[in-house]
C-alpha positions in Angstrom: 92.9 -114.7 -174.2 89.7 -114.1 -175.6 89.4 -115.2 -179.7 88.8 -112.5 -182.2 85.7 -112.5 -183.9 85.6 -112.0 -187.2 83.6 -109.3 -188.6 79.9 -110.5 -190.5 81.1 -110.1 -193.4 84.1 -111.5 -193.5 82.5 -114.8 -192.1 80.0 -114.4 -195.2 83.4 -114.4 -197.8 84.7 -117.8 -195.7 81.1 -119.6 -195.7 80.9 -118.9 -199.5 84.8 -120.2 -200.1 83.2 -123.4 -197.7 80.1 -124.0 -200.1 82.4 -123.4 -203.2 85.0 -126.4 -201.8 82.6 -128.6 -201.1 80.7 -127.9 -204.4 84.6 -128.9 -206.0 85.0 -131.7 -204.3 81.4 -133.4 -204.6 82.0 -133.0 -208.1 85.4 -134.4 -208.1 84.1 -137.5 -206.0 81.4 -137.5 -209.2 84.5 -137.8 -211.7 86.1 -140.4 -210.0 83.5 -142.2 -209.0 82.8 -142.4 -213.1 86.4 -143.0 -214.1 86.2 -146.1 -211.9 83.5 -146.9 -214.7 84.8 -146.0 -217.6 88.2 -147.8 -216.3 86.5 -150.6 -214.1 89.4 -153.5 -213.4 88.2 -157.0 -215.5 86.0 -159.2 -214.6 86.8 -162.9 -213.5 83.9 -165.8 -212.7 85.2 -168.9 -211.6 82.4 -170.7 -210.2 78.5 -170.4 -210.2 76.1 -168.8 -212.9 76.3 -165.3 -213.0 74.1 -162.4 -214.6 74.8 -159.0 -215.4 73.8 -155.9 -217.0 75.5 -152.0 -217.7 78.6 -153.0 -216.9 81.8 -152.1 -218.1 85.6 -154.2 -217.8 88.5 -152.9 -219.2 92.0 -155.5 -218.7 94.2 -152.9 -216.7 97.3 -155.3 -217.0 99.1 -157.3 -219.3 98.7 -160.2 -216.8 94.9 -159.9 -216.7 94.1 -162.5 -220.0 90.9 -160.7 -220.9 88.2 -157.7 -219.5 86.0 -160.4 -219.1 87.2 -164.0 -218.0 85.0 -166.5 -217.3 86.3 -170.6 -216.4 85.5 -174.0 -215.1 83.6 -176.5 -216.2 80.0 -175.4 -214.0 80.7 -171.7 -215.0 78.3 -169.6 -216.6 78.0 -165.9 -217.2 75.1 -164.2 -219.0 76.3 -159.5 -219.3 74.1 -157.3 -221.3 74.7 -154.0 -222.4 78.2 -154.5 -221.5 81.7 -152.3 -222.4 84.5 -154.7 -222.6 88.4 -153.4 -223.7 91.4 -154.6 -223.9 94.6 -153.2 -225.0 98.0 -155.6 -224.4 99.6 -158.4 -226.1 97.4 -161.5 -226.1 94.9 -160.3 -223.7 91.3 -160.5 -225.4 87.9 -159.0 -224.9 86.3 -162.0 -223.3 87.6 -165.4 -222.9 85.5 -168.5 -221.8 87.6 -171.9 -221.5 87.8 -174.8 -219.1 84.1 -175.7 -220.5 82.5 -172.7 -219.3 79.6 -171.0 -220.7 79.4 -167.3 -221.8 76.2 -165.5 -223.3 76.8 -161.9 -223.8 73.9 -159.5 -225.3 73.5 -156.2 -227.1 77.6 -155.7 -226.0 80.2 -153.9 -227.2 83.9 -155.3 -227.4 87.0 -153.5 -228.4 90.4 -155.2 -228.3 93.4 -153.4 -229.6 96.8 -155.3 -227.9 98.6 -157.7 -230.6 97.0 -161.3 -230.6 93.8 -160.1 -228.8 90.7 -161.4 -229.8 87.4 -160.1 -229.4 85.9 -163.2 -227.9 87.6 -166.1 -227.3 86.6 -169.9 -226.6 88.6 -172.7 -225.9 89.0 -176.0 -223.8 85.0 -176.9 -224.8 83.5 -174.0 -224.0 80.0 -172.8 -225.3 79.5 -169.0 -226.2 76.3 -167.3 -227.2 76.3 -163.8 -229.1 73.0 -161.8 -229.8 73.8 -158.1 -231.3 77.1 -158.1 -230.1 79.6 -155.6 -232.3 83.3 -156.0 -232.0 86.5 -154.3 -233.2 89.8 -155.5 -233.2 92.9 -153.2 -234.4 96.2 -154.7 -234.5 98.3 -157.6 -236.1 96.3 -161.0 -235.8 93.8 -160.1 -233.9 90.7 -161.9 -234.5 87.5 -160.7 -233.8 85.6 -164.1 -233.1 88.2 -167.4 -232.1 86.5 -170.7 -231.3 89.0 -173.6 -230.6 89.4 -177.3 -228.9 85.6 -178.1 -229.7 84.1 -175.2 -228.4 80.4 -174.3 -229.6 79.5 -170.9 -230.6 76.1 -169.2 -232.0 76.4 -165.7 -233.0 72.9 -163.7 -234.0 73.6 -160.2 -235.3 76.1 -157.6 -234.7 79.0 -156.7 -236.6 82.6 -157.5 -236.5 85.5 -155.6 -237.8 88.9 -155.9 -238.3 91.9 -153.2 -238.9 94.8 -155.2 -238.4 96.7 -157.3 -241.3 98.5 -161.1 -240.4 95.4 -162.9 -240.5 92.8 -160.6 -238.9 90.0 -162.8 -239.0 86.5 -161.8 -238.6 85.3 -165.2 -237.5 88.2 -167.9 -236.9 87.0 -171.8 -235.6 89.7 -174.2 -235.4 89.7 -178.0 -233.8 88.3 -181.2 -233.8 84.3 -180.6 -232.9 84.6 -177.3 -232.7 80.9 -175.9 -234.1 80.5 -172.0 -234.9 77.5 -170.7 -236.6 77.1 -167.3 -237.7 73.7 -165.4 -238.3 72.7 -162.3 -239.9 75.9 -160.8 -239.1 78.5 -157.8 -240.1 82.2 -158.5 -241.3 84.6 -155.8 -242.0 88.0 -156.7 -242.5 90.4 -154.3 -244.0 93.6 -155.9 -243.3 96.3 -157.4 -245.7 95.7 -161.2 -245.4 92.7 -161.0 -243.2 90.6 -163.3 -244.0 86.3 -162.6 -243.4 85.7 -166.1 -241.8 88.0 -169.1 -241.8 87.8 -173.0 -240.7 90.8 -174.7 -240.2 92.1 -178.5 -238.2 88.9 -180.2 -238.4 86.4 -177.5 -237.5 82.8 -176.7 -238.8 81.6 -173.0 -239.4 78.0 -171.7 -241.1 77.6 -168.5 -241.7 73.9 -167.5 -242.7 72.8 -164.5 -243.9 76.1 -162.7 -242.9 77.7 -159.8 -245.1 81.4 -159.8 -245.2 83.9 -156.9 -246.8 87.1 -157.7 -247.0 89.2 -154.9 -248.3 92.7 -155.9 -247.8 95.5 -156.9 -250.2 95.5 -160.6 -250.9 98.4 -162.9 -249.7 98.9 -166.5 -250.1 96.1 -167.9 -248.1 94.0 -164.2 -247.3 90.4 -165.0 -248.7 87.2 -164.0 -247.9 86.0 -167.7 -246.9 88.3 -170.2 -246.1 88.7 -174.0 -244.9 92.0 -175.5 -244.8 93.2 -179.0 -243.1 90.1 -181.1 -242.9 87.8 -178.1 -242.0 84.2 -177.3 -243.6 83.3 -174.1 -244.0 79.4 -174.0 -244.4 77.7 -170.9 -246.6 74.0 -169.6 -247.3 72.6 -166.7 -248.7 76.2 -164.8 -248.1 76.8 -161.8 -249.6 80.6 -161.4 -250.0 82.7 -158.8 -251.4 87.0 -158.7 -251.4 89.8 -157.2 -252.9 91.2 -160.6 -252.2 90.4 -163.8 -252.8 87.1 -164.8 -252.4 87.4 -168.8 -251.6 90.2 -170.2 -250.4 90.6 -174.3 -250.1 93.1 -176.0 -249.2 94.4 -179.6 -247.7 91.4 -182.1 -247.4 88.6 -179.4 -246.6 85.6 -178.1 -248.2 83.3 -175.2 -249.2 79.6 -175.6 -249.4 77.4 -172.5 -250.8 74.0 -171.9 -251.6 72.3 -169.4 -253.2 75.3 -166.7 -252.8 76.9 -163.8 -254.1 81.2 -164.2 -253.7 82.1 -160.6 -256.1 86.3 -160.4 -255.9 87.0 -156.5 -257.2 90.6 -157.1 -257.5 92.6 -159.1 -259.4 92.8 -161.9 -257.3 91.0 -164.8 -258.4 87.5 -165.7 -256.8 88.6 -169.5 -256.0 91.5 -170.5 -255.3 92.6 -174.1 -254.3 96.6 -175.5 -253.6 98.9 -177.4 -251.4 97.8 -181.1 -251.2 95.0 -183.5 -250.2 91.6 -182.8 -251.4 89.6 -179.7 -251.7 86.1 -179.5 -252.4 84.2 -176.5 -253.6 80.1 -176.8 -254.2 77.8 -173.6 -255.2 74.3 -174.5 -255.7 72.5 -171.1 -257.2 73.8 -167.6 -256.3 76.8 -165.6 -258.3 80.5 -165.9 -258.5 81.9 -162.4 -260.5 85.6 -161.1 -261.0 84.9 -157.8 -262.1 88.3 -156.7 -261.2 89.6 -158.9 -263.9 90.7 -162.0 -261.5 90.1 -165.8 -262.8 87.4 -167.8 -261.5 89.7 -170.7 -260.6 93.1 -170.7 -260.1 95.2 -174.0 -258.8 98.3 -175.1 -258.0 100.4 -177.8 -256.0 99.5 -181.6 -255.7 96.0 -182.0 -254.6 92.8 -183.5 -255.6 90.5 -180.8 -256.5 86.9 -181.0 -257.3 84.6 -177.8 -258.1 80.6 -178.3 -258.7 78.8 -175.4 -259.9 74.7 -176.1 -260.3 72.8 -172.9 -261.2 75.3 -170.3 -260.8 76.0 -166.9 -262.6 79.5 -166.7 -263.7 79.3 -165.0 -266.4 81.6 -162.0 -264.8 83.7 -164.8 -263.5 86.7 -165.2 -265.6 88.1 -168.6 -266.6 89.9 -171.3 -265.3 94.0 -171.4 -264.7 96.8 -173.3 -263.3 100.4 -172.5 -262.4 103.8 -174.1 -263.7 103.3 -175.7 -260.1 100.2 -177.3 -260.6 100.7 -181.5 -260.3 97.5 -182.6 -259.0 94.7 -183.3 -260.4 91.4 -180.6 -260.8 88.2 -181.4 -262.4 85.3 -178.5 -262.7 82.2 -179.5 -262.8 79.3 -176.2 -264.5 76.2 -177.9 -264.6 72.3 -176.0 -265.2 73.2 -172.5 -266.9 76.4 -172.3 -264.6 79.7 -171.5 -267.6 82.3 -169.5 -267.9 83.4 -166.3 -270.0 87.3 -166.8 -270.2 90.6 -168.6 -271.1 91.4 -172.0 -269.6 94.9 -172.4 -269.4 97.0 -175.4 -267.8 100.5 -174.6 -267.3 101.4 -177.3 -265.0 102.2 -180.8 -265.1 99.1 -181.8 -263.5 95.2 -183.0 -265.5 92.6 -180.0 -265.9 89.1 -181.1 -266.4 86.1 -179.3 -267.3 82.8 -180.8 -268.2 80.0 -178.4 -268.9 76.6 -179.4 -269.0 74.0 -177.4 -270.5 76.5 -174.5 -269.9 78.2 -172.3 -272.3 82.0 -171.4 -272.5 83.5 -168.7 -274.2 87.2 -168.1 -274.1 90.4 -169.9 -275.0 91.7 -173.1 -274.2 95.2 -173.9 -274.0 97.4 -176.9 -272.8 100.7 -174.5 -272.1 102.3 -177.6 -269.9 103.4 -180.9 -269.7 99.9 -181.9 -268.2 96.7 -182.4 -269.6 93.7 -180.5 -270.2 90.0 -182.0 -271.1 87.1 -179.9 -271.9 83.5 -182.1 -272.5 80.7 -180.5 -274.1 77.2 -182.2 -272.6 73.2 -181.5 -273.1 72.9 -178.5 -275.4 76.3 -176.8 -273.9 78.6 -174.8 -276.3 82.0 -173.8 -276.6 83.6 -170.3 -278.3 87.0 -169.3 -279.0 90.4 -171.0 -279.9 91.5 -174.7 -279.1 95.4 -175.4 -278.6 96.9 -178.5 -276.8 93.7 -180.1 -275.2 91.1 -182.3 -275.5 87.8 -181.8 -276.6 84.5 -184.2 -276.3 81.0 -183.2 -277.6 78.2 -184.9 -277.1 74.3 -184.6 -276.3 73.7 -181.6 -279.2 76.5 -179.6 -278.3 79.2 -178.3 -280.2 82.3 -176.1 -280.1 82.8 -173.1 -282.6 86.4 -172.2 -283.4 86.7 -168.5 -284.1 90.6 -168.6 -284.6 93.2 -170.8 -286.1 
């Protein structure tokens, strides 16, 4: 049987239907082939030093632990211009540990699951960021974590923070774990989320870094904090929250230098409690509560010692403690630092203020069964009303009382 042939132009009509399938499916194969970017599995280096660039790792399952994972102790990784994303429970952007290394450059991170974090060290690891921005959307989910004496150095870049329970922008925690910050970015818009915190032993410096925290305050959410033997390291900052703006608590300290810490809330701009010790120094700089907050307010058992040299507080508020306050807390405004509001002790506890060549307008008023001591040194002065506490002059300086 001989095969029909088709007329010309019915062949032209099935060549053109050809070319137009083709055309489909080449540009189908293009899709996909760019999907498989966009959606590329994650990324795990286990031994070896590895270097990368334009790539992009997304963690496609919950059982994943991070886009990027990198472990073992002669690990290293270097990615630039990476895309890294993560969107489960406790799965994170990338994650070093085991004593690995990690560098990562001009990258972007995004981590949106519950108890993800941006980047994560642990186990010794040592991380290096250079203009690397992060963003971070749910319920404690941190966008920089350093614990177990990891080291991290972060140059540029921004970090931000949605998410309330702790949301930290920068988070070290653990004996000899080191984390410095430079010339970066923090957004955190959270209830309780704190800008950068040190906790258990750890040491963070932030230099030159802007942090905004916008979230409601609760009872720990500051801006800057160290808690339980952690120091928390601060230069040329720029710092504005609706919460707190120090926090210090249980044998830790705060160190600044020439700073601006501006709480718009009502929130107080330091606040120190619990027990132990807690140590604030400001040398130079500004400490403002325009908002109306206090600049100090204490409470619980501790030892607390506050030493302001050179500082602008004049927008700052006064000084206050709580019916709970039993400790001890002794503020130190030395060099033009003072203070334009009430002091007030309502605990049980001993208040101390000593200003020297500093001036103090407000208030003063022993409201508890503690005590409260306010000493006048080198040229300083004192303004306003005087009930229940102690006053000592000396060195040309004097107190005016301007009510009964």
């Amino acid at each position: 049987m001989n095969p029909t042939i088709p007329h010309p132009s019915r062949l032209r009509v099935f060549a053109a239907g050809v070319k137009k399938l083709t055309q489909t499916l080449t540009l189908l194969c293009a899709l996909s082939v760019s999907a498989l970017n966009v959606f590329a599995d994650n990324k795990v280096v286990t031994s070896g030093t590895e270097t990368e660039a334009n790539q992009t790792y997304a963690a496609v399952a919950v059982t994943n632990t991070a886009a990027l994972l990198v472990t073992g102790s002669a690990t290293s990784y270097n990615g630039a211009n990476l895309t890294l994303s993560s969107t489960f429970t406790q799965v994170h952007g990338a994650y070093a540990t085991d004593q690995s290394q990690l560098a990562l450059y001009h990258s972007a991170i995004i981590a949106d699951g519950l108890y993800g974090y941006g980047v994560y060290l642990t186990a010794t690891s040592a991380g290096y960021l250079e203009e690397v921005n992060i963003a971070t959307t749910k319920t404690s989910t941190r966008g920089i974590a350093a614990l177990q004496g990891s080291r991290l150095i972060v140059n540029g870049g921004t970090i931000t923070t949605s998410g309330g329970g702790y949301s930290s922008g920068v988070y070290a925690q653990g004996r000899e774990t080191v984390v410095q910050v430079n010339d970066t970015v923090i957004n955190t818009s959270g209830d309780r989320a704190n800008g950068a915190s040190a906790e258990y032993h750890s040491y963070l410096e932030l230099n030159r870094v802007v942090i905004n925290c916008t979230g409601l305050a609760g009872e720990v959410g500051g801006a800057l904090v160290a808690q339980d033997h952690a120091v928390l390291a601060g230069n040329h900052l720029t710092v504005v929250a609706n919460n707190m703006g120090v926090v210090v608590n249980r044998d830790s300290a705060v160190i600044l230098h020439d700073s601006l810490v501006t709480v718009t809330g009502t929130a107080p701009v330091v606040r120190v409690s619990h027990y132990g010790n807690a140590e604030l120094q400001v040398n130079g700089g500004t400490l403002a509560a325009p908002g109306g907050g206090d600049l100090l307010a204490a409470t619980g058992s501790g030892v607390y010692h506050m030493e302001l040299t050179g500082v602008d507080t004049s927008d700052a508020g006064g000084i206050a403690t709580d019916e709970n306050f039993t400790g001890t807390a002794t503020v130190n405004l030395n060099g033009g630092s003072g203070l334009n509001g009430d002091l007030t002790n309502s605990g049980s506890g001993l208040l101390t203020v000593n200003l020297d060549h500093s001036a103090l307008t407000g208030d003063v008023a022993n409201q508890g069964d503690g005590a409260l001591v306010i000493t006048l040194d080198n040229n300083s002065t004192g303004t306003g009303g005087f009930a229940g506490g102690n006053l000592i002059t000396g060195g040309d300086s004097a107190w005016t009382f301007d009510k009964d």
